[in-house]
DRENVOLUM-640816 format. One record per residue (C-alpha): x, y, z; residue in one letter. Coordinates in steps of 0.5 Angstrom, whole numbers. Layout:
DRENVOLUM-640816
KEGU     X     Y     Z rest
KEGU     X     Y     Z    a
...
This chain:
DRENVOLUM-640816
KEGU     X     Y     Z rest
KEGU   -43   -28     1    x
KEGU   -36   -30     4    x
KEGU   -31   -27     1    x
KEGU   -25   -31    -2    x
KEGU   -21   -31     4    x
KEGU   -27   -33     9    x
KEGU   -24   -39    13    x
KEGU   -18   -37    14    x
KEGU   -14   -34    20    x
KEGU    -9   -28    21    x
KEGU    -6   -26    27    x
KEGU    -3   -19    27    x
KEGU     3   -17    30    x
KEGU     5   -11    26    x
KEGU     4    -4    28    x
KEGU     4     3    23    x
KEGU     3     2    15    x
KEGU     6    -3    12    x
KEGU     3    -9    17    x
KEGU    -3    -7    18    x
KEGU    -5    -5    11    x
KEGU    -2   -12     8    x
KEGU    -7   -15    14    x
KEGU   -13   -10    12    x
KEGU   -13   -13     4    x
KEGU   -14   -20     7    x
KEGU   -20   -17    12    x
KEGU   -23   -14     6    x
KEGU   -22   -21     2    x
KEGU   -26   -25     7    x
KEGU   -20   -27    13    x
KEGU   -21   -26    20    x
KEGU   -16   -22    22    x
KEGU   -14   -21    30    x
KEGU   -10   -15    31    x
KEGU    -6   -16    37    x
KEGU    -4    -9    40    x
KEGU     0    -7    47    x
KEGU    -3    -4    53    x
KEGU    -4     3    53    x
KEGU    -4     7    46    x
KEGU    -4     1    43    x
KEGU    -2     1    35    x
KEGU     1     8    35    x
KEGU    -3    10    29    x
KEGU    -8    11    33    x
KEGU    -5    16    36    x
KEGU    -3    20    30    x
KEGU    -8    26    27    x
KEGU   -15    28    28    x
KEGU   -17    22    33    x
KEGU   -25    21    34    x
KEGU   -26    17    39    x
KEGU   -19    13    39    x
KEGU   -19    14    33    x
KEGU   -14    17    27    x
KEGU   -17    17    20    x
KEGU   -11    12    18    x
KEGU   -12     7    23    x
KEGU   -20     7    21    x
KEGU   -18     5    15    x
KEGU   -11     1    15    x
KEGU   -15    -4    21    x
KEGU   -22    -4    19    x
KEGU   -25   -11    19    x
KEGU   -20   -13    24    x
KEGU   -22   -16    32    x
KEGU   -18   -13    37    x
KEGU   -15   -15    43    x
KEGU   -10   -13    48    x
KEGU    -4   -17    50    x
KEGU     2   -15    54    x
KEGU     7   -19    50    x
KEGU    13   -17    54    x
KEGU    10   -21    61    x
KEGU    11   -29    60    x
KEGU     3   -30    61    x
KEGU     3   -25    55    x
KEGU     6   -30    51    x
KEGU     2   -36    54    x
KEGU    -4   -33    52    x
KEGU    -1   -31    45    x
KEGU     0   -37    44    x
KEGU    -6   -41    47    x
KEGU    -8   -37    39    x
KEGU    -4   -40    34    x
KEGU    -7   -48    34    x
KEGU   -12   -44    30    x
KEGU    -9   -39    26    x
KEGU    -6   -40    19    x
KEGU    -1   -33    18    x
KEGU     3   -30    23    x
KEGU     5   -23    20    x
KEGU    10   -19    25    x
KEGU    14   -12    23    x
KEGU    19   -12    28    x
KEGU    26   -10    28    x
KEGU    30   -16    25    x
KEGU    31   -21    32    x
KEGU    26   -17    37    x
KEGU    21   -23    35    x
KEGU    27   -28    37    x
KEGU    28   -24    44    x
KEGU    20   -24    45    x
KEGU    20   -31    45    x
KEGU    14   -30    38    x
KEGU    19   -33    32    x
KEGU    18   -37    27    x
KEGU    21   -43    30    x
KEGU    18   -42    37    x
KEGU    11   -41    34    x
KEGU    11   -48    28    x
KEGU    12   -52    34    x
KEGU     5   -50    36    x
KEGU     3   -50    29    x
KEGU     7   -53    24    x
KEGU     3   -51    17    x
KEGU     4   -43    20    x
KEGU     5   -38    15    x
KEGU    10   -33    18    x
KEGU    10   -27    15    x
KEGU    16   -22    17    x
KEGU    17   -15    14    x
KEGU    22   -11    16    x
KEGU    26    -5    13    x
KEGU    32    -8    10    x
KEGU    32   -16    11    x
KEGU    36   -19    16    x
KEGU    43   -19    15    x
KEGU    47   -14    12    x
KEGU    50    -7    15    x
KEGU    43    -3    15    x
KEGU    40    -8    20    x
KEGU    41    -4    26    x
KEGU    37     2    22    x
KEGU    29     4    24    x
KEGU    26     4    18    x
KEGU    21     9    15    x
KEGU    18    10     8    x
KEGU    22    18     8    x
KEGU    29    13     9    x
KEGU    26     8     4    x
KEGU    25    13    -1    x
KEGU    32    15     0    x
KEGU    36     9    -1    x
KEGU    32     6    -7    x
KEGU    33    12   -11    x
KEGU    26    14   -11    x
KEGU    27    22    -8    x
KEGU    33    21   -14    x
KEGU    27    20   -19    x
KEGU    22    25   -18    x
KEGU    29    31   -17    x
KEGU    26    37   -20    x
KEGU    30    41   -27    x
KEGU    35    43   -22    x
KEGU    37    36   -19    x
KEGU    34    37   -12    x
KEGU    32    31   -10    x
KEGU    25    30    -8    x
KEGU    21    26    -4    x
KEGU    14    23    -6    x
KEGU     9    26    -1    x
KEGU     5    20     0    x
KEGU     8    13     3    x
KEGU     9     9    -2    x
KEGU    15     4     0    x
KEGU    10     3     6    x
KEGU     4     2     1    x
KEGU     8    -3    -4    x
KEGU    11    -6     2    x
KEGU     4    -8     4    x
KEGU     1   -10    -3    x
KEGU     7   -15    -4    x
KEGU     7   -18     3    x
KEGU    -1   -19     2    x
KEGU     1   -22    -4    x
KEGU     6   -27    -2    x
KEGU     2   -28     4    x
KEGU    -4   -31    -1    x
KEGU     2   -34    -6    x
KEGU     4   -38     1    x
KEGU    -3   -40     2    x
KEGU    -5   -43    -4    x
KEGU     2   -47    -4    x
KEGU     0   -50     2    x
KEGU    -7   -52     0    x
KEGU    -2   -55    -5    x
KEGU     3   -59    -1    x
KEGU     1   -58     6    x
KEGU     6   -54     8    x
KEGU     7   -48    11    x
KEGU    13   -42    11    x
KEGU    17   -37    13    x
KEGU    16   -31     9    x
KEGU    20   -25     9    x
KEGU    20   -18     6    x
KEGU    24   -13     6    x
KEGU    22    -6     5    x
KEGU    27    -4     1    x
KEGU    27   -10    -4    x
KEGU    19   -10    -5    x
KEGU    21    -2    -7    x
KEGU    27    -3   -11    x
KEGU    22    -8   -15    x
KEGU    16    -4   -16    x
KEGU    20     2   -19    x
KEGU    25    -2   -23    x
KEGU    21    -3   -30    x
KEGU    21     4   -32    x
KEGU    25     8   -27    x
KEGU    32     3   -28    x
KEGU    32     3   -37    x
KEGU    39     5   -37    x
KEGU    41     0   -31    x
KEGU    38    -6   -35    x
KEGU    43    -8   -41    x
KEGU    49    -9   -38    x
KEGU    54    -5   -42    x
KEGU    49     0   -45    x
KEGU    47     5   -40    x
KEGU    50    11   -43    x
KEGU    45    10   -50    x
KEGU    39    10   -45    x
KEGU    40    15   -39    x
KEGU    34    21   -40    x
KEGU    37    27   -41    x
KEGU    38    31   -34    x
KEGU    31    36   -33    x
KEGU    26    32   -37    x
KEGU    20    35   -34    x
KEGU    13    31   -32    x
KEGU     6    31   -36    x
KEGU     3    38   -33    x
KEGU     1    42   -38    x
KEGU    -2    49   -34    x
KEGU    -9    51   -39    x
KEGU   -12    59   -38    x
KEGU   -16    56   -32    x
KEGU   -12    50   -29    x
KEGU    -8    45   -30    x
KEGU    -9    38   -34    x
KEGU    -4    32   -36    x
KEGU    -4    29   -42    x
KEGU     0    23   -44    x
KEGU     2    21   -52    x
KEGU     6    14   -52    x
KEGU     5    11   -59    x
KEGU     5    14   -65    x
KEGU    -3    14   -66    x
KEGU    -3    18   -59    x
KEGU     3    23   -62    x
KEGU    -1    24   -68    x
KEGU    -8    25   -66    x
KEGU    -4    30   -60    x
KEGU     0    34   -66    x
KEGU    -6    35   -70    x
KEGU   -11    37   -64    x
KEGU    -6    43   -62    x
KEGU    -6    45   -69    x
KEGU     2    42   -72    x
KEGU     1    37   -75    x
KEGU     8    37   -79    x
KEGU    11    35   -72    x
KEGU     8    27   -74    x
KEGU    14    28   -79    x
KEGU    19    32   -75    x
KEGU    25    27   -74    x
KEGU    26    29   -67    x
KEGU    18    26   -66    x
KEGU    17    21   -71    x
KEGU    19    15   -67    x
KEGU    18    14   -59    x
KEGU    24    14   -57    x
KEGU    26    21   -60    x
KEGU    19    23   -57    x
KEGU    24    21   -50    x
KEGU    31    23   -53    x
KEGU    28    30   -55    x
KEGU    23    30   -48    x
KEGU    24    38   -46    x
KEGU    23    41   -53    x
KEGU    18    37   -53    x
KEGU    14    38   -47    x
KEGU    16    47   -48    x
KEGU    13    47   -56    x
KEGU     6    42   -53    x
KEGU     6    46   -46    x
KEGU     6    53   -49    x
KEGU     1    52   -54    x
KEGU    -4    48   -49    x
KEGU    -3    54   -45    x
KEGU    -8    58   -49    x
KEGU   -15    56   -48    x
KEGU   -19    51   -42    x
KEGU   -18    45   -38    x
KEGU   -25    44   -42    x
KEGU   -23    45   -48    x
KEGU   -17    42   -49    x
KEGU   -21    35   -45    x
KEGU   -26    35   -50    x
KEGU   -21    36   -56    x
KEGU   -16    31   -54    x
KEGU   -22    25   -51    x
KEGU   -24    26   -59    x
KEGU   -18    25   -61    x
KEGU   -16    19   -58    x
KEGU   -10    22   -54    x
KEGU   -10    19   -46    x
KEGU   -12    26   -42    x
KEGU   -15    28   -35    x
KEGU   -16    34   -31    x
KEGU   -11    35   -25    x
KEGU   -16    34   -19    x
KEGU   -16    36   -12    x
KEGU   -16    31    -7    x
KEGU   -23    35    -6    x
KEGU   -25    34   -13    x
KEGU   -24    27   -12    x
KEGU   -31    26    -8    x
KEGU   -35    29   -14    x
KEGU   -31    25   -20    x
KEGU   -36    22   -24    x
KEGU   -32    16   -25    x
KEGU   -30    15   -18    x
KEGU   -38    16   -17    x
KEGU   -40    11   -23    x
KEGU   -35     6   -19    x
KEGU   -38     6   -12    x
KEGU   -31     7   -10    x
KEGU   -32    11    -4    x
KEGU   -37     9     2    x
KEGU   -40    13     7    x
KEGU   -42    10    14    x
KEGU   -43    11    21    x
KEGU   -37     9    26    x
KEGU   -40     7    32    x
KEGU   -35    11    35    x
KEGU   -32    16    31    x
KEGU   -39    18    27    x
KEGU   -40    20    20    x
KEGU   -34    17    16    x
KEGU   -33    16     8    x
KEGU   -27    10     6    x
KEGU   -25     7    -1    x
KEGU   -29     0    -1    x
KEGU   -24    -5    -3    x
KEGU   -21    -5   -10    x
KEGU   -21   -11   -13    x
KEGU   -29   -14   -16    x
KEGU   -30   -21   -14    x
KEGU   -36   -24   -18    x
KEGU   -37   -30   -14    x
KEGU   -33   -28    -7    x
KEGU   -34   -21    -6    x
KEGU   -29   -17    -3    x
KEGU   -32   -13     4    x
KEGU   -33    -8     9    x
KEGU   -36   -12    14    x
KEGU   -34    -9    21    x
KEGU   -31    -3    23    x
KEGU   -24    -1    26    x
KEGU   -23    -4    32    x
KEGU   -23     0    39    x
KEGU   -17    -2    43    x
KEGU   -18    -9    46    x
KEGU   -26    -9    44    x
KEGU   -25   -17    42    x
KEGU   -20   -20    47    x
KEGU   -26   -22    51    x
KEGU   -29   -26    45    x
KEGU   -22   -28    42    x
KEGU   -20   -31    48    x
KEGU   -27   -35    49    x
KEGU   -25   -38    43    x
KEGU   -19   -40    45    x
KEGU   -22   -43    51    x
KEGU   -19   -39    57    x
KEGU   -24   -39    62    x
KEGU   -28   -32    64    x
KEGU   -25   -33    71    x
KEGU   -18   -34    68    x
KEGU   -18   -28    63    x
KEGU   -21   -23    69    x
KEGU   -15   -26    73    x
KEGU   -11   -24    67    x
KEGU   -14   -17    66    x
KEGU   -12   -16    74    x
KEGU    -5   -17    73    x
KEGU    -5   -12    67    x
KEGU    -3   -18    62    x
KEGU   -10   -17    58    x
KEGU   -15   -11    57    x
């Protein structure tokens, strides 16, 4: 069955993680991507680490169930040919540096003539104006500035950066999702857009909630700041290390009887969640150092019976084998025509009547261009004309 986005077209110009990715989870629902790289390397992800046959791990699944083909953007025919694309496409989505897609002559404006119900999608680092503007943009300069190295600081103040690239990845969710908001108001009204997403506000967005308490009720910051050197939910049992996460009072009660202190469900610096959070380091020391004296086993089986959130911290190996990602069907092997025996997430959100999919494999460089500009009507004489000047490949 078609997924829910079957019918709709993307054309990708964007490069490395957040484009891509945000243009992977359209594939995935149903959208025929065509990614459109430069000559030589192509999207430089490609280049980066382990590559088999072309191909890096992270570009194999960042671009699956993407066509590609091979335009040299930077030659006036180059633009000729992208734009000889657009009448068919719906959504544009480009990560460029603010005013490259002007000076390529690929802007919104330039490309709603063409087709004037397109949604273009912008990403970029910091928006388009303002004094960071000028700045190349990668998810460590991200964590930097939104705070979010300052919230993971270690109990010395140190901050610390997170060690997978999260303003990329949220950056990529929320431009999937602003890019299918765009199409259902179009649905509506006929009307496309432009849509533009900073990295810096989808990462200062994503965080907020939780992370910025003391900065919400303005004039009442003091009353809320987490006292310095709280410490994270790692608990180290006699033969490894679990988490366990007590929020509510039920959860807290079922926690101070199973280690063997329930008189802590009365103690006035845990009775409520907010003295629970006020009092956060002699708490996690008293839970900590109980918890240290028997298995990661024992301690699972006890707070799962007691109702108390818990798991075991796993490896990124014990991961293949969890029963629950295997009860799931999380993880798919396959064979890549190219790169050989590989094993990826399937899509993760389940659509009962228009299934999410993994349909086609990662492109290698320029593998559709034939097949893409066949159906955009440039005849076989022309693109092998085009090849030959090195435009197309």
């Amino acid at each position: 069955m078609p997924g829910p986005l079957d019918g709709i077209r993307v054309i990708d110009l964007t490069q490395m993680i957040s484009g891509p990715m945000a243009t992977m989870i359209l594939a995935d629902q149903g959208a025929d991507v065509i990614k459109v790289e430069p000559p030589g390397i192509g999207d430089l992800v490609r280049a980066m680490g382990g590559r088999k046959s072309g191909m890096s791990p992270t570009f194999v699944v960042a671009n699956r169930n993407k066509r590609s083909i091979v335009i040299d953007l930077k030659q006036p025919r180059g633009l000729e040919v992208l734009k000889r694309l657009i009448p068919r496409a719906d959504v544009v989505v480009q990560n460029f540096r603010p005013g490259a897609a002007e000076r390529m002559g690929v802007s919104y404006d330039v490309l709603r003539e063409i087709k004037p119900d397109l949604i273009y999608a912008s990403i970029s680092g910091f928006g388009e104006t303002g004094p960071y503007v000028h700045k190349r943009t990668y998810d460590p300069v991200i964590q930097a500035l939104s705070g979010l190295m300052s919230i993971q600081a270690d109990e010395t103040g140190r901050p610390r950066m997170i060690r997978v690239i999260v303003p990329d990845k949220v950056t990529a969710l929320t431009a999937a999702q602003a890019i299918t908001a765009a199409i259902v108001a179009r649905l509506r009204t006929g009307q496309g857009q432009h849509v533009r997403l900073a990295m810096l506000d989808a990462v200062v967005a994503f965080i907020w909630p939780e992370s910025m308490p003391a900065y919400t009720f303005i004039g009442h910051e003091p009353a809320s700041i987490r006292p310095p050197g709280t410490r994270d939910l790692v608990f180290q049992t006699s033969d490894g290390y679990i988490t366990v996460a007590a929020n509510s009072d039920s959860e807290w009660a079922g926690l101070a009887r199973t280690i063997g202190h329930p008189e802590w469900i009365d103690d006035p610096r845990f009775k409520h969640p907010a003295d629970r959070i006020r009092n956060a380091d002699v708490r996690l020391d008293l839970t900590a150092a109980i918890i240290h004296t028997r298995t990661s086993a024992e301690w699972l089986t006890a707070f799962d019976a007691a109702e108390v959130p818990c798991a075991p911290i796993q490896t990124r190996a014990d991961l293949l084998t969890d029963p629950q990602v295997a009860a799931n069907g999380l993880i798919v092997e396959s064979e890549h025509p190219h790169a050989g025996p590989m094993r990826q997430p399937r899509p993760a959100a389940r659509f009962a009547a228009t299934p999410a999919s993994l349909r086609r494999f990662a492109p290698m460089l320029g593998e559709h261009t034939d097949a893409i500009l066949d159906e955009a009507g440039v005849a076989a004489a022309d693109r092998s004309a085009l090849r030959q000047s090195g435009v197309i490949s």
